[in-house]
N, C-alpha and C positions, 0 to 999 in steps of 0.2 A: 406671358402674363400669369397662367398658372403657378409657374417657380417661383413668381413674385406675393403673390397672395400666401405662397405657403401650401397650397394644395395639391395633391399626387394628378396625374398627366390624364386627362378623361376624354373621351372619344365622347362628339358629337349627342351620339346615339344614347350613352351612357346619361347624359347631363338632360335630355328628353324626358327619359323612363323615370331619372328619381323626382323630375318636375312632376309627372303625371302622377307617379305613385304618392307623393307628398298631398297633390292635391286630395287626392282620391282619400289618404288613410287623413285628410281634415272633412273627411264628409260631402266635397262636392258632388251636386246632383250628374249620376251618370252620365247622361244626355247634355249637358251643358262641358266637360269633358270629352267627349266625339265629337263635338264641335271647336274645343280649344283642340284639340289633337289632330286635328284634322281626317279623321276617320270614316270610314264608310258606312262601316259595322259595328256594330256595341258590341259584339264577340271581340274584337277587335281590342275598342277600352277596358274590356273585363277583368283582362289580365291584372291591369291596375288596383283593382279594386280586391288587396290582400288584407285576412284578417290580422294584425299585428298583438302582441300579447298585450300591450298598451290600451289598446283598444278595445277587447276581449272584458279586460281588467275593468276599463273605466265603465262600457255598456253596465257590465255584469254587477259594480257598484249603484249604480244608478237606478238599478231594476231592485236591487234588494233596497231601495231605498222605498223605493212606493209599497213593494209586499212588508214589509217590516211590520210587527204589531208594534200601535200605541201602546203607550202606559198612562194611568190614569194616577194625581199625585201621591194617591197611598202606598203604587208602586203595580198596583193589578193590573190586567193590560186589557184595552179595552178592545173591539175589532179590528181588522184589519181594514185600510183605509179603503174608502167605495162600498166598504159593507152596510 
């Protein structure tokens, strides 16, 4: 079935990890993850939970969105927002 799809040959174990890890690198709550995993220990799930550059990238956008100064229409920039 693999050769069929077009996909290279994956062990079991391999087609587990990139499930968990996919979940993981969409934000799933860890604890609900040791439970789809069937895990004892959240050491265990942790492994999962890699920081990818994607992610790093998108946080780090998102964070400079809320510190960002406004501008006011003359062009001067008013507080920083929360201030």
């Amino acid at each position: 079935m693999v050769q069929r799809l077009g996909l290279s040959p994956m062990h079991i174990h391999q087609l587990r990890h990139q499930y968990a890890t996919r979940l993981a690198n969409a934000q799933i709550d860890s604890m609900v993850l040791k439970s789809l995993m069937g895990h004892a220990d959240l050491k265990t799930t942790s492994r999962y939970f890699k920081l990818y550059d994607q992610t790093v990238a998108r946080e780090y956008h998102a964070a400079m969105e809320i510190v960002k100064p406004r501008a006011n229409c003359d062009g001067t920039h008013l507080s920083h927002p929360g201030d």
